[in-house]
N, C-alpha and C positions, 0 to 999 in steps of 0.2 A: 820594577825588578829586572835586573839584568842576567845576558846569558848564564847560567852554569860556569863556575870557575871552567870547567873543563873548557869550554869552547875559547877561552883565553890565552893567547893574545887570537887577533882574525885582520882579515884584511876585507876591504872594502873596495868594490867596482863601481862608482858613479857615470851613467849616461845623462848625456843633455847638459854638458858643460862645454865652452862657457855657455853660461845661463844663471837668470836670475835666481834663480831657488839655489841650482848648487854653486851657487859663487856664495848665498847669503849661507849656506851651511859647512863649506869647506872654512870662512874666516874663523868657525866658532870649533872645527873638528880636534883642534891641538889640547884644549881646553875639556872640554866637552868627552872624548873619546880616548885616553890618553893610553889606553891598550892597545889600539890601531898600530901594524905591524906595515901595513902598504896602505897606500892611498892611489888609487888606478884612474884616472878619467878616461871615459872614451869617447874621445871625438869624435863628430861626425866629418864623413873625407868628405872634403871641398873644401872645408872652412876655410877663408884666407886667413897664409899664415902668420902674416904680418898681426891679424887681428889674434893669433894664439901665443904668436909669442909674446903679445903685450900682454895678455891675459896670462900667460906663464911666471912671465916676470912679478906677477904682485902673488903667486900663488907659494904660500912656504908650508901648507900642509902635501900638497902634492908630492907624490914619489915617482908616479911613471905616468907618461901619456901615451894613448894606443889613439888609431885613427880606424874607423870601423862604418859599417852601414847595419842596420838592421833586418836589409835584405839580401848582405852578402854574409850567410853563414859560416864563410870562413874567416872573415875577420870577426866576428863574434868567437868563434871557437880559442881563438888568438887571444883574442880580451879574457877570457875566461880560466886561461892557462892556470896555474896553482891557485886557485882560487877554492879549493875544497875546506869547506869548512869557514868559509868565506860570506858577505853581503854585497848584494848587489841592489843598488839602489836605483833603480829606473823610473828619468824623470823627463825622457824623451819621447817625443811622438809627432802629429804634424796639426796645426788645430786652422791652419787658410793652405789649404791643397790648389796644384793644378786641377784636378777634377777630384768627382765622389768620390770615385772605387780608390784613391787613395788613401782615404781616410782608411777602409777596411783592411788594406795591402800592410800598411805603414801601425797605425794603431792597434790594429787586431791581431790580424798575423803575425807581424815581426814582432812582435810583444810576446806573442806565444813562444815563438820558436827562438826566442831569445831565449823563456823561461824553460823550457825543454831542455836545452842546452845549458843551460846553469844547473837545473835539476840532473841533470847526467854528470856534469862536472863535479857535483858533490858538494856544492854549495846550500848554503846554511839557512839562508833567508830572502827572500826575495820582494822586495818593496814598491810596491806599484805604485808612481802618481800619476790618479783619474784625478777628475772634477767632478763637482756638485754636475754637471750636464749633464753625467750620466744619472744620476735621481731624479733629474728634469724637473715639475711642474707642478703646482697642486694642483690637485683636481676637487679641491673640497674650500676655496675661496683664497684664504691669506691664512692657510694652516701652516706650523712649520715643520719642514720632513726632516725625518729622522733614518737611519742606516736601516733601519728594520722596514720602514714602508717600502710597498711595491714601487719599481723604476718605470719612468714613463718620460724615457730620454726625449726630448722638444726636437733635435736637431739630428742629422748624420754622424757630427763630430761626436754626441754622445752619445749616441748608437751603437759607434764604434766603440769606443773606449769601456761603454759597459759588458759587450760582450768580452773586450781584453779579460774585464772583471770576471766573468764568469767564465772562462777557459783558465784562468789564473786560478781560480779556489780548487777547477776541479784537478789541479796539480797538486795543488796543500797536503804534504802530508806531516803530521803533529809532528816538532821533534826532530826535524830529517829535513825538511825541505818547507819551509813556514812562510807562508805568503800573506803578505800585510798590504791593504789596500791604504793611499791615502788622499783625499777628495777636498780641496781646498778648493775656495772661489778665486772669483778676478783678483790678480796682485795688484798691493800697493802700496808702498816707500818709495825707500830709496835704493839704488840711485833712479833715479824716474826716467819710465821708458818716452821715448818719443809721442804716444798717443796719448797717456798725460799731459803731458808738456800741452800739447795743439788743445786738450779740454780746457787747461789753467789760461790756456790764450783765449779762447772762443766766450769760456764766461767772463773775462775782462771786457771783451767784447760784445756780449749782450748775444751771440750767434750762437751759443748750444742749444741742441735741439733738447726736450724732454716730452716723452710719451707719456700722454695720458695725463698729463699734469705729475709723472712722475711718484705715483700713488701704491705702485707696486711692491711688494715687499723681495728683497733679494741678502744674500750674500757675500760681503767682501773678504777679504784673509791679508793680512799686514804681514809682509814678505819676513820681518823677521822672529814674527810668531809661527808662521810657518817652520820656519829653519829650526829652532827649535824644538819644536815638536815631530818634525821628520826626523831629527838625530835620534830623539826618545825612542822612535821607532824602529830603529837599526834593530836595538838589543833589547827590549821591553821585551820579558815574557811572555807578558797577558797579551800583548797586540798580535800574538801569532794567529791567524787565519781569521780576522778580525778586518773590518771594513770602519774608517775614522773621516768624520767630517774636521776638516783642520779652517775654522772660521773666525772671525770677531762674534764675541760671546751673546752679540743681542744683533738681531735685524734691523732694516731699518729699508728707507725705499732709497728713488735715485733721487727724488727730492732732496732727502737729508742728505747724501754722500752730494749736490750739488750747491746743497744750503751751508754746510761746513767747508767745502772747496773758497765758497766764495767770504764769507768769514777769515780763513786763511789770509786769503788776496787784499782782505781789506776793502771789499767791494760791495753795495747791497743785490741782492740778487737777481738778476736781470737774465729772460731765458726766452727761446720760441718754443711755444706750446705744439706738440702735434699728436694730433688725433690716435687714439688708441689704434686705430683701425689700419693704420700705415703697417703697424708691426705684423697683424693678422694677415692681410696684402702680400708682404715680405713672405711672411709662410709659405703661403699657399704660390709662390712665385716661385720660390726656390725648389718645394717639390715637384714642379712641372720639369725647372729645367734641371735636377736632381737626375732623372728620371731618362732624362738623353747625357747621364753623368757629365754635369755640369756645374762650377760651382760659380758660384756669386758671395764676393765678400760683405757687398752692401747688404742683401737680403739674408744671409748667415748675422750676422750685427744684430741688428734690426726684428728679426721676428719674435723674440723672448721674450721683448719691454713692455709689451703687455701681460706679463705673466706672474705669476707670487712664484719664485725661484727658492726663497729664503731656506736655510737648511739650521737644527740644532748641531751646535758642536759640545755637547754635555756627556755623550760619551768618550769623547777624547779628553774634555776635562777628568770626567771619573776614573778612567784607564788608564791613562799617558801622563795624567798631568800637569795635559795642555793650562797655559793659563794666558788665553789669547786679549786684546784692547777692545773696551768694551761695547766702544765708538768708533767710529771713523777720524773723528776731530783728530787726535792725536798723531796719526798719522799721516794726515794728510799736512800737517801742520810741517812736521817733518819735511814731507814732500815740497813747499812750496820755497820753505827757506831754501832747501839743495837747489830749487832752480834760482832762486833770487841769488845765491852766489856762484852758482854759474852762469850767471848773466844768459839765463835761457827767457826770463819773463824781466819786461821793462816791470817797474812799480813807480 
């Protein structure tokens, strides 16, 4: 169900462009949203420009681009400008920091006071993309969590992001200012980020690592079942002040996402086993030097793979309409042709 004619035509503010999610949701906006009155991106300052105006160049729903921080409240106040009545879809944040306390500065904070600020401006709705990290872990073996279980963030980075979550609801108010969370896993299509690419190498190679034999149950999200399901959520009624797992419809571990990788490739599967116990290692590593706010990308990676991550996405199919891939296979399928004709992977 979409807005009330009243709230027709609106304008939209997307952070965290370019970027993967809203590049995959800006191709589908012309199509998809056809009341959209402005299309805003805000950039983050520094970006090189050269890498925006290539990024400009392929973009035909875009209407204006603002450059902005989300710890310089004035350039947020700027991005914000007629924007009453308006969506702002925030899909920016930091997830490998120079240190901890940026994660809480960057994710938590400026998330808040970005929504404060859109809340004052009179804007209409406000879209937050978390992750499954913030739901974190079971605690009850290889259960799947669902939006309603208690959070029991694994790491810093969802730590942060769930309390964004919860400073975010306690701004919701029905009707007037609708805060929608959206909590997708690891991405993956296309176009394929460089850390795929180096896995689709390493299992040609026989050099990926897999914990535990890979036995754990987790999460992934097919970047353009994503996009589609974050548009839903622009103007979906029911999603207002509503928390959505945006995932592939069935779990699976990193075995299978490693077992279909290599299927892709044309390859039988060939992997180094390592011990459960590396990940827990990692943990308990990263919270020492956490603690003299310190981060480590290696040990942030690493400490979860021993863990059943997996999340239901069945109330964004009942709500939204989600209607995410049921597998991995297909996607990833996707992914490997994109690199075999960009000449990223010999075959």
């Amino acid at each position: 169900m979409p807005f009330p004619r009243s709230y027709k035509p609106f304008s939209l503010l997307l952070t965290g462009a370019p970027g993967w999610l809203c590049d995959a949701m800006l191709s589908r906006l012309g199509y998809s949203l056809p009341a959209l009155t402005r299309v805003r991106c805000l950039i983050q300052a520094g970006t090189d420009q050269e890498q925006v105006d290539y990024w400009c160049a392929k973009q035909s729903s875009v209407t204006e681009i603002l450059y902005g921080d989300l710890l310089d409240a004035a350039s947020l106040k700027i991005a914000l400008e007629q924007m009453y009545g308006g969506v702002v879809f925030h899909a920016t944040g930091i997830f490998q920091p120079s240190k901890i306390s940026d994660y809480y500065a960057v994710n938590r904070d400026g998330t808040l006071a970005f929504a404060a600020l859109a809340k004052a401006a009179g804007v209409r709705r406000f879209v937050y993309v978390s992750n499954t990290a913030a739901q974190g872990a079971s605690r009850l073996g290889n259960q799947i969590l669902t939006e309603d279980l208690p959070c029991h963030p694994h790491s810093h980075y969802g730590k942060s992001i769930l309390a964004a979550e919860h400073g975010l609801m306690s701004l919701h108010t029905q009707g007037a200012f609708d805060v929608v969370i959206l909590r997708p896993g690891p991405f993956y299509g296309t176009p394929v980020p460089a850390h795929h690419v180096e896995l689709f190498k390493r299992l040609k190679q026989g050099r990926a690592n897999l914990i535990g034999g890979g036995k754990f149950g987790r999460s992934w999200s097919y970047i353009d079942d994503v996009a589609v399901g974050a548009i839903s959520s622009l103007t979906h009624a029911d999603a207002a002040g509503e928390v959505f797992n945006l995932c592939d419809s069935e779990n699976y571990t990193q075995y299978d996402i490693y077992e279909a990788a290599a299927d892709a490739l044309g390859i039988p599967l060939r992997y180094r086993r390592v011990p459960s116990l590396a990940a827990s290692i990692a943990h308990l590593t990263g919270r020492v030097r956490a603690h003299f706010d310190r981060y480590d990308k290696f040990n942030h990676l690493l400490a979860d793979q021993n863990l059943h991550t997996g999340v239901s996405c069945e109330k964004a199919r009942r709500v939204l309409g989600f209607e995410p891939q049921p597998t991995p296979r297909y996607g990833i399928q996707q992914a490997v042709e994109w690199c075999r004709d960009e000449g990223l992977i010999d075959f």
